[in-house]
C-alpha positions in Angstrom: -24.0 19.0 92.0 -20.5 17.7 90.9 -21.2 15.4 88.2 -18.1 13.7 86.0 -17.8 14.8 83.2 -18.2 11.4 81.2 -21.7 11.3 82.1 -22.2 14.7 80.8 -21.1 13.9 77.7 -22.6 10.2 77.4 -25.6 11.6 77.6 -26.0 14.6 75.4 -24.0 12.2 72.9 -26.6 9.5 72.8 -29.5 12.3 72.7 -28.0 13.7 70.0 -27.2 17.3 72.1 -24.4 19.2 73.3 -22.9 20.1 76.6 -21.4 23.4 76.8 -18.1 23.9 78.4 -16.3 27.1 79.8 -13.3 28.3 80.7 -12.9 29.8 83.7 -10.2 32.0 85.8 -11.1 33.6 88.6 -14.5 32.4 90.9 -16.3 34.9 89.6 -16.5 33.0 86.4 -17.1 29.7 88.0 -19.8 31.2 90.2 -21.2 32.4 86.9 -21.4 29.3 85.5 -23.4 27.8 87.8 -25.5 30.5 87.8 -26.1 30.0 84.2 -26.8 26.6 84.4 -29.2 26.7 87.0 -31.0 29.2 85.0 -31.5 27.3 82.5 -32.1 24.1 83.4 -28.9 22.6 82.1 -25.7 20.7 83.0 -21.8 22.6 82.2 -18.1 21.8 81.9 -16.0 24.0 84.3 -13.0 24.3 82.1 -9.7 24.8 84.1 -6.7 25.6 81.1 -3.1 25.0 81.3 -2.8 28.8 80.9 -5.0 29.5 83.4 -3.2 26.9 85.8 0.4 28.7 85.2 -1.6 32.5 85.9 -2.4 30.6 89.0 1.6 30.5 89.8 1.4 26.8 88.3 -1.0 25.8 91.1 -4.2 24.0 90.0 -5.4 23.7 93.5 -6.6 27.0 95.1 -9.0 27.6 91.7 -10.2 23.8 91.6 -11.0 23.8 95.1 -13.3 26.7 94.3 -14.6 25.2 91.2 -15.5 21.9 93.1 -16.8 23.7 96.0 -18.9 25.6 93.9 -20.2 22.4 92.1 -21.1 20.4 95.1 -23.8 23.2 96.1 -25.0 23.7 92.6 -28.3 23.3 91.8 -27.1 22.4 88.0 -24.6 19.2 87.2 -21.2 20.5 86.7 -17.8 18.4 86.1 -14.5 19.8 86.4 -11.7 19.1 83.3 -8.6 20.5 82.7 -8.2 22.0 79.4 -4.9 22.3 77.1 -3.0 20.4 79.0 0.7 20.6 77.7 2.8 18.5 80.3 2.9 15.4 82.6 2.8 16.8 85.4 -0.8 18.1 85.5 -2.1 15.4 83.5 -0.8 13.6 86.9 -2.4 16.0 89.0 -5.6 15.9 87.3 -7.5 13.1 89.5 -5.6 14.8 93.1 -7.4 18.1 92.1 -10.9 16.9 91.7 -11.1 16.7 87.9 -12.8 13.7 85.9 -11.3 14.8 82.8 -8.1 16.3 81.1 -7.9 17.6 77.3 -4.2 16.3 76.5 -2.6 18.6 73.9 0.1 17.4 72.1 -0.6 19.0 68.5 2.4 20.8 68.7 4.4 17.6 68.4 4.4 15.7 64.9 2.0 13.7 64.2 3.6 10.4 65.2 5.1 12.0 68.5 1.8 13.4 68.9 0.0 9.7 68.8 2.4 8.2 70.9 2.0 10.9 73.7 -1.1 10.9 73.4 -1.4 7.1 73.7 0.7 7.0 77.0 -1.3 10.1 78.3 -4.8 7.8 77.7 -3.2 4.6 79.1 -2.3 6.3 82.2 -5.6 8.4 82.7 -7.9 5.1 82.2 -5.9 3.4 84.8 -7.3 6.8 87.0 -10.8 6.5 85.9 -10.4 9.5 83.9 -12.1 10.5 80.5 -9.6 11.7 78.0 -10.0 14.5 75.4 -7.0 15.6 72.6 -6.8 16.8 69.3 -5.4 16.0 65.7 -1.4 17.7 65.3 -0.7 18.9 61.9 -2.8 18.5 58.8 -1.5 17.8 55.6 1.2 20.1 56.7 -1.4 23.3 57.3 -1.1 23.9 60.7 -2.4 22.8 63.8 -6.1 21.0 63.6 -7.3 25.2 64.8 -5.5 27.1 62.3 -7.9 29.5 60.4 -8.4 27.5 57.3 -7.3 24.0 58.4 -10.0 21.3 58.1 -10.0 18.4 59.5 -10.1 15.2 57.7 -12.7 12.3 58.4 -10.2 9.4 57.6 -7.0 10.9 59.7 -9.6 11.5 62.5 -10.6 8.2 62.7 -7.5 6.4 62.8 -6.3 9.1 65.3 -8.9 7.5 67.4 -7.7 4.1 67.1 -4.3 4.6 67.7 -4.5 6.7 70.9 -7.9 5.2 72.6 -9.0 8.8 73.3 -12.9 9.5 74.5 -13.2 12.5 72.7 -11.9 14.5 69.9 -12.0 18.2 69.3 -11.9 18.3 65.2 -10.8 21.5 63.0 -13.8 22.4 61.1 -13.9 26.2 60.9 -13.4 27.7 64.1 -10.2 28.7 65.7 -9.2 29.6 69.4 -9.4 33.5 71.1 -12.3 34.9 68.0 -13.5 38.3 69.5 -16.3 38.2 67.3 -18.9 35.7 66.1 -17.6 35.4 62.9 -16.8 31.9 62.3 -18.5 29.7 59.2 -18.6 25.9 60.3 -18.5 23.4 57.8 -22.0 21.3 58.9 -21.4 18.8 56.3 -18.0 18.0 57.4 -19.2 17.4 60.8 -21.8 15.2 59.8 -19.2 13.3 57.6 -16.9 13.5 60.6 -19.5 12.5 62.9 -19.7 9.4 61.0 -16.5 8.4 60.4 -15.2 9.0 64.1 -16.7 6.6 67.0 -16.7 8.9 70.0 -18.0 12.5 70.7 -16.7 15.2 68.9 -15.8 18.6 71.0 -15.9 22.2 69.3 -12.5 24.6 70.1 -13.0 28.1 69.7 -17.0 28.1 69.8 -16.5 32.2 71.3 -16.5 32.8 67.6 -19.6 31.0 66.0 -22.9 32.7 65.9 -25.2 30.9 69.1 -27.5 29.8 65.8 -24.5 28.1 63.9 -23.6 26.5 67.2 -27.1 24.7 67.4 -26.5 23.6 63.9 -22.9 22.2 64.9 -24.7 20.1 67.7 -27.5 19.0 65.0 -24.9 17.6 62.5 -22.5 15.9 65.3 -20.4 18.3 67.8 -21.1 17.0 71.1 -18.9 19.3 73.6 -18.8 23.1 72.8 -15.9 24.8 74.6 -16.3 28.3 75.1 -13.9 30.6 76.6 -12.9 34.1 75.0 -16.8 35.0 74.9 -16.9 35.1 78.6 -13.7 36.9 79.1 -15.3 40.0 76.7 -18.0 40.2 78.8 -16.1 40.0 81.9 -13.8 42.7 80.9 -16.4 44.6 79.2 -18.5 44.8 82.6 -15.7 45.8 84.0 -14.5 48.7 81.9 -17.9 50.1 81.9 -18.7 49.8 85.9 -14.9 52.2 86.0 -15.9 54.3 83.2 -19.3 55.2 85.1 -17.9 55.2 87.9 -14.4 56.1 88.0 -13.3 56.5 91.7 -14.3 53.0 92.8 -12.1 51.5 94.5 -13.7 48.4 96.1 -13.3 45.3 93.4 -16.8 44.3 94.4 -18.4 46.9 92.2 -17.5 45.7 88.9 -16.8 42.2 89.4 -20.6 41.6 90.8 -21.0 43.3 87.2 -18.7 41.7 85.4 -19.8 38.0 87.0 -23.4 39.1 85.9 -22.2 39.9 82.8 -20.8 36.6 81.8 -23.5 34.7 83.3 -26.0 36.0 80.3 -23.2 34.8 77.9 -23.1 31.6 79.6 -26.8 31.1 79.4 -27.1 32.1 75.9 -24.5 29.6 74.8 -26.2 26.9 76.5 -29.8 27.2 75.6 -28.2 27.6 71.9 -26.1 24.2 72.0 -28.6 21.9 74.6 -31.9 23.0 73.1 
């Protein structure tokens, strides 16, 4: 059932769990979501990225619609959020299009254009009803807050927090965005000291990259929303290039993206029996 995604998130935050959140771009990947989550018993995020949107020709609609019609018969709880978004105009689209959230990126500004941004992006999405996610700029001059090697520091986070009014903050603490391989060593006790310091849930970028054990530990010592999205797009395409490999005269899509839709809805089970246990 559609559920928004504040509520998701309230709750694993005061139980002390996660909630897993996924990218998606076609409907396979949405269909496998749900799948996954009414496997296992758990609620998801059905991510929707600013990339995504512009593959879509720079329409959210036709791929929300499908998200949200796929949420309302769900067996599972799923929101839909909008992930990375870059501009105005789809922050301002995100309540038309069915979302209840929006991750509003402006790292790539400096940090004071960043908090201002920011700050007018959350004063306009509260007045919508909408829960807002973002992210720390530069570091101490080392690179966006999901550069390999950037960490994220308790103190800036927090006053991040205060000045913008955000609900969430995803935090640079040893992950980084597109990993192919689980790979990535998270700093637990920065977490925990984040965790602390920080009064709203904390979100995990790049989460395709950490071991499903390590991800269970994040959620132990603080994370709260684990996006995941380059896991399920190896998968996908993995299916894919084996069903034509095996098969090599198919012709009718079906054939490997029934595979390639099973495929990802093993990752997407894994992942959230690993960060909701």
């Amino acid at each position: 059932m559609l559920t928004p995604t504040a509520d998701l998130i309230a709750e694993a935050y005061a139980a002390g769990t996660g909630v897993g959140a996924f990218n998606v771009l076609t409907l396979e990947h949405v269909q496998a979501v749900s799948a996954a989550a009414e496997l296992t018993g758990r609620p998801a995020i059905l991510q929707i990225s600013h990339n995504a949107v512009r593959h879509h020709h720079d329409d959210v609609t036709p791929l929300a619609d499908a998200a949200l019609a796929v949420a309302r018969q769900s067996k599972a709880r799923l929101a839909l959020h909008l992930d990375h978004v870059e501009n105005d105009d789809l922050l301002h689209r995100t309540a038309d299009c069915g979302a209840s959230s929006v991750m509003y990126d402006a790292s790539r500004l400096s940090d004071e254009e960043n908090v201002a941004a920011t700050r007018a992006a959350v004063e306009w999405a509260h007045a919508q009803g909408l829960f807002v996610e973002a992210e720390l700029g530069e570091i101490g001059g080392k690179g966006s807050a999901h550069t390999p090697g950037v960490r994220t520091d308790p103190e800036q986070a927090a006053a991040f927090v205060a000045a913008t009014g955000v609900d969430a903050l995803a935090v640079a603490v040893g992950s980084s965005h597109a990993m192919r391989t689980r790979s990535a060593e998270l700093d637990l006790d920065l977490i925990a000291r984040i965790r602390a310091a920080v009064p709203v849930p904390l979100v995990l970028h790049g989460s395709s990259g950490v071991p499903g054990e390590v991800l269970g530990a994040a959620v132990a010592h603080g994370m709260t929303k684990i996006n995941v999205g380059t896991l399920l797009n190896v998968a996908f395409t993995g299916a894919v290039t084996a069903t034509l490999r095996d098969a090599p005269t198919t012709v009718d899509p079906r054939r490997y993206l029934a595979a390639a839709r099973e495929a990802a809805t093993t990752v997407v089970a894994d992942c959230l029996r690993a960060t909701t246990a």
